[in-house]
C-alpha positions in Angstrom: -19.5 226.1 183.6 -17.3 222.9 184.4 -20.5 220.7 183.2 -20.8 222.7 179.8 -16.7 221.9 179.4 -17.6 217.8 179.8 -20.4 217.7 177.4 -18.4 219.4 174.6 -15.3 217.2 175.3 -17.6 214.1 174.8 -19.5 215.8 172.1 -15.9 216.3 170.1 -15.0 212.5 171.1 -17.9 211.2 169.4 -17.1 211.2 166.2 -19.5 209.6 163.3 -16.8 206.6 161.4 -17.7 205.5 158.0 -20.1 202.0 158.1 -16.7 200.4 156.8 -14.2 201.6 159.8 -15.2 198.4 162.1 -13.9 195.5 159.2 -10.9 193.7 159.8 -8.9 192.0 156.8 -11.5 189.2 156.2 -14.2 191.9 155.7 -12.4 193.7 152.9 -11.6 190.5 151.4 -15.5 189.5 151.2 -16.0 193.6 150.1 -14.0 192.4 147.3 -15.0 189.1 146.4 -18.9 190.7 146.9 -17.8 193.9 144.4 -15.9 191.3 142.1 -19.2 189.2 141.4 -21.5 192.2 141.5 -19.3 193.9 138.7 -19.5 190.3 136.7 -23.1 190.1 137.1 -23.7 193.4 135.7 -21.2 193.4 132.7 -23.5 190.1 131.6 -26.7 191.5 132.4 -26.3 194.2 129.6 -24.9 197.5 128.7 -27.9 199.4 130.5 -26.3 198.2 133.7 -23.5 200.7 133.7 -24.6 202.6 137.1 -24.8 198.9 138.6 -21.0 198.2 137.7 -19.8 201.9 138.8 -21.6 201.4 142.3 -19.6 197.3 142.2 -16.5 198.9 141.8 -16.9 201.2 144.8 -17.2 198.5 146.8 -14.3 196.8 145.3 -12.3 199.8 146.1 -13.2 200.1 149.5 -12.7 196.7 150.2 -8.9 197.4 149.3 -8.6 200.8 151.2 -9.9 198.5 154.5 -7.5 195.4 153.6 -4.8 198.5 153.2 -5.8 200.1 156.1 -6.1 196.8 158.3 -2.5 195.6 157.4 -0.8 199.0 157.1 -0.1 198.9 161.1 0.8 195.4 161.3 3.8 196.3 158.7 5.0 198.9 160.9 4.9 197.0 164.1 7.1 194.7 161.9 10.0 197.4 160.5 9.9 198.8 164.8 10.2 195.5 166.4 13.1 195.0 163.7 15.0 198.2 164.5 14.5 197.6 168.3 16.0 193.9 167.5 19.0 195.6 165.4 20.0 198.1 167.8 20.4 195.6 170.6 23.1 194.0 168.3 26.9 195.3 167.7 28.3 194.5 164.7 32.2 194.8 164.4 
């Protein structure tokens, strides 16, 4: 019974991330610049390339959600380490 309890607490652990959840900042930056030329190359190419620049554009938008996502912390840790720094300090 105790095994059975393990198994299903690694089991839940395990769980499946999107193939963009391991990019830092630089990778959504190159998602970007790689979705900005795709979506160029595409609007030249023709108008029969319309499901070419709707698939660019994904990537360009989850290039920003993993830049957002990436720096979204860092600005927090910011605003804390700023209160922490304010409260030490009496004004009169």
């Amino acid at each position: 019974m105790v095994e059975t309890e393990g198994t299903e607490a690694e089991e839940a652990s395990g769980v499946d991330s999107p193939w963009w959840a391991g990019f830092k900042p630089l990778g959504g930056v190159l998602l970007i610049v790689v979705g900005l030329g795709w979506v160029a190359w595409a609007l030249l190419s023709g108008p029969d390339s319309f499901m070419s620049a709707y698939g660019a554009s994904k990537v360009v938008a989850i290039g920003c959600v993993v830049i957002g996502s990436a720096l979204l912390p860092r600005r927090r840790g910011a605003r804390r380490d700023r209160e922490e720094k304010g409260e030490g300090e009496e004004t009169s």
